[in-house]
C-alpha positions as CSV (number, residue, x, y, z in Angstrom):
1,X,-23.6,20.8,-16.8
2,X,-20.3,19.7,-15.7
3,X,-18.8,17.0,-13.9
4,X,-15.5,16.0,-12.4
5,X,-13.6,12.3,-11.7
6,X,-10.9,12.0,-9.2
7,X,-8.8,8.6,-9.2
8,X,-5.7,8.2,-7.0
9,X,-4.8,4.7,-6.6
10,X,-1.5,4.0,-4.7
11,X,1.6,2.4,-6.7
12,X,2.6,-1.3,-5.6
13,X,5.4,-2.0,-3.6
14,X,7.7,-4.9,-5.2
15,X,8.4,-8.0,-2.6
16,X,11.1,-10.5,-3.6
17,X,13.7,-8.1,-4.7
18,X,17.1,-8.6,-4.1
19,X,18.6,-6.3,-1.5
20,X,22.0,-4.9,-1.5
21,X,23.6,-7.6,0.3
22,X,21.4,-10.0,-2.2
23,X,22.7,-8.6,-5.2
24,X,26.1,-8.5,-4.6
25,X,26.4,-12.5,-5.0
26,X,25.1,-12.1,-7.9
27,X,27.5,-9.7,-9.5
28,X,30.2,-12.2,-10.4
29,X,27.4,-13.9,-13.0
30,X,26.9,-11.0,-14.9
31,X,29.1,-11.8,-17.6
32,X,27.1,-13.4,-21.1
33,X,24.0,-13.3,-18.8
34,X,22.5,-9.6,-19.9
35,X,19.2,-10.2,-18.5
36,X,20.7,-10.8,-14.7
37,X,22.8,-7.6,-15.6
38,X,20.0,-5.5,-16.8
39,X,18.3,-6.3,-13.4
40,X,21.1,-5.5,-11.3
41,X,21.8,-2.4,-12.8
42,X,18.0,-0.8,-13.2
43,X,16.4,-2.6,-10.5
44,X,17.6,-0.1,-7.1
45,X,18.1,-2.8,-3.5
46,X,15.2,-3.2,-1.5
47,X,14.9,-1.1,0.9
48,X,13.5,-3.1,3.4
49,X,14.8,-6.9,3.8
50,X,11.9,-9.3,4.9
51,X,14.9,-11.8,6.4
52,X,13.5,-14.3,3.5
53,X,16.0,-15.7,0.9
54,X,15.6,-17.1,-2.3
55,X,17.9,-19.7,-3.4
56,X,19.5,-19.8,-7.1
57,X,21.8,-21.8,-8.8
58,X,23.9,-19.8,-11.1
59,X,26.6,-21.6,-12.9
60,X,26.9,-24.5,-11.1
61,X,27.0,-22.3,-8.0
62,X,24.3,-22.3,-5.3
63,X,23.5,-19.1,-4.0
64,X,21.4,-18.1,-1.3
65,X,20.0,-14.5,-1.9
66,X,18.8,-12.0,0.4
67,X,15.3,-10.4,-0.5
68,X,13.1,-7.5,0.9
69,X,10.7,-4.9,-0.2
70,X,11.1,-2.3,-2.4
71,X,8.6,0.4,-2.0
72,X,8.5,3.8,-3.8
73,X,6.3,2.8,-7.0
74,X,4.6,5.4,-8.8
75,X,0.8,6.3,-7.7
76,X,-2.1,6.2,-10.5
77,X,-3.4,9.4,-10.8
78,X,-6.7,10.4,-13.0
79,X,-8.2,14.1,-12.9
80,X,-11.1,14.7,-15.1
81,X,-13.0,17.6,-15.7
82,X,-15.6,17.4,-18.2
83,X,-17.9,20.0,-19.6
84,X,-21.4,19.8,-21.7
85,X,-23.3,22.9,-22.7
86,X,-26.0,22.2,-24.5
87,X,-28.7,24.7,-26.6
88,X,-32.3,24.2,-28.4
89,X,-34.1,26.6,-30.5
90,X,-37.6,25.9,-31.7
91,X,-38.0,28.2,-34.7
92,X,-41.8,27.0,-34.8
93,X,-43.7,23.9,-35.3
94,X,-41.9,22.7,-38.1
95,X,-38.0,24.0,-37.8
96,X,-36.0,22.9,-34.8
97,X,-32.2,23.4,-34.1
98,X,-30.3,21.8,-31.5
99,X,-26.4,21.5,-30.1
100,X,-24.1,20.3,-28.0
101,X,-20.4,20.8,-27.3
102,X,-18.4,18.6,-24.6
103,X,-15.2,19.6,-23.6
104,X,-13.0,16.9,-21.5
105,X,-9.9,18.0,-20.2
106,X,-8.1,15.3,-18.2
107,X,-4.5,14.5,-16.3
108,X,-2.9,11.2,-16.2
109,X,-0.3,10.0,-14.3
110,X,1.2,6.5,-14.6
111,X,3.7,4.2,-15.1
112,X,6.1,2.8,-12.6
113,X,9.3,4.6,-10.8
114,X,11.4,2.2,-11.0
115,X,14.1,2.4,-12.6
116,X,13.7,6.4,-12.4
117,X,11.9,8.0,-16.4
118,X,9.5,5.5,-16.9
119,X,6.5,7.5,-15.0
120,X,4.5,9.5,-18.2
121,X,2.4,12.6,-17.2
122,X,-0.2,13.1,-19.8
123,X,-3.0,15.9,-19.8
124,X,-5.3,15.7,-22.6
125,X,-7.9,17.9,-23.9
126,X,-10.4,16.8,-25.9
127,X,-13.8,18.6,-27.6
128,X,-16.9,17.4,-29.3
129,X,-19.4,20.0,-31.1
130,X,-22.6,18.8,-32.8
131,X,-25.4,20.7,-34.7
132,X,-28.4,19.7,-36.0
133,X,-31.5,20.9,-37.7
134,X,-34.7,19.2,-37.9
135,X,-37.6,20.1,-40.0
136,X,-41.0,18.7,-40.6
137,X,-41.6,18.6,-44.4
138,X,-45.5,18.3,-45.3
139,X,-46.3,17.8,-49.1
């Protein structure tokens, strides 16, 4: 018997992210504020501005920041292939011997894109083997 599952799921796009013009306000603040930094340096510019701004008040400074849409994240991905064989032997009325083996081999992919090395591709294989003997005892 075998069987196979097939995910694809596509990856998110993130709204509200600062574009370039968005982030360059911000750069002056970096400075004691790692977090803001972090995000300005990993996070890449929208790509696509959505012509809505957020505003922020950073150091006593109000800012009005340019958002959009940053598309480009990382698809699901799930391929599973999954294999039983199983065998019986009746040796006669009293002695019986059965098994089973399952073998599951699978590909993941997941994670996010963004930044760029965060995206794991995983392929597993995995087997299960059982025996067992069942007799009838009769005193």
């Amino acid at each position: 018997m075998r069987w196979t599952d097939r995910e694809f799921a596509s990856g998110a796009n993130i709204t509200g992210a600062p574009t370039e013009a968005g982030k360059a306000p911000l750069r002056p603040f970096t400075s004691g504020r790692p977090a803001l930094a972090a995000v300005l340096e990993f996070l890449p510019a929208a790509q696509t501005g959505t012509g809505q701004t957020v505003a922020a008040n950073v150091g006593g400074h109000a800012l009005t920041i340019p958002v959009g849409t940053l598309a480009g994240a990382q698809p699901a991905k799930l391929n599973a292939w999954q294999w039983m064989v199983k065998g019986d032997h009746r040796f006669n009325d009293k002695h019986s011997l059965t098994s089973r083996v399952l073998i599951d081999t699978r590909e993941t992919i997941s994670g996010q894109s963004v930044p760029p090395g965060l995206t794991p591709q995983s392929p597993q294989k995995r087997y299960n083997a059982n025996a067992g003997v069942t007799s009838t005892l009769t005193f």
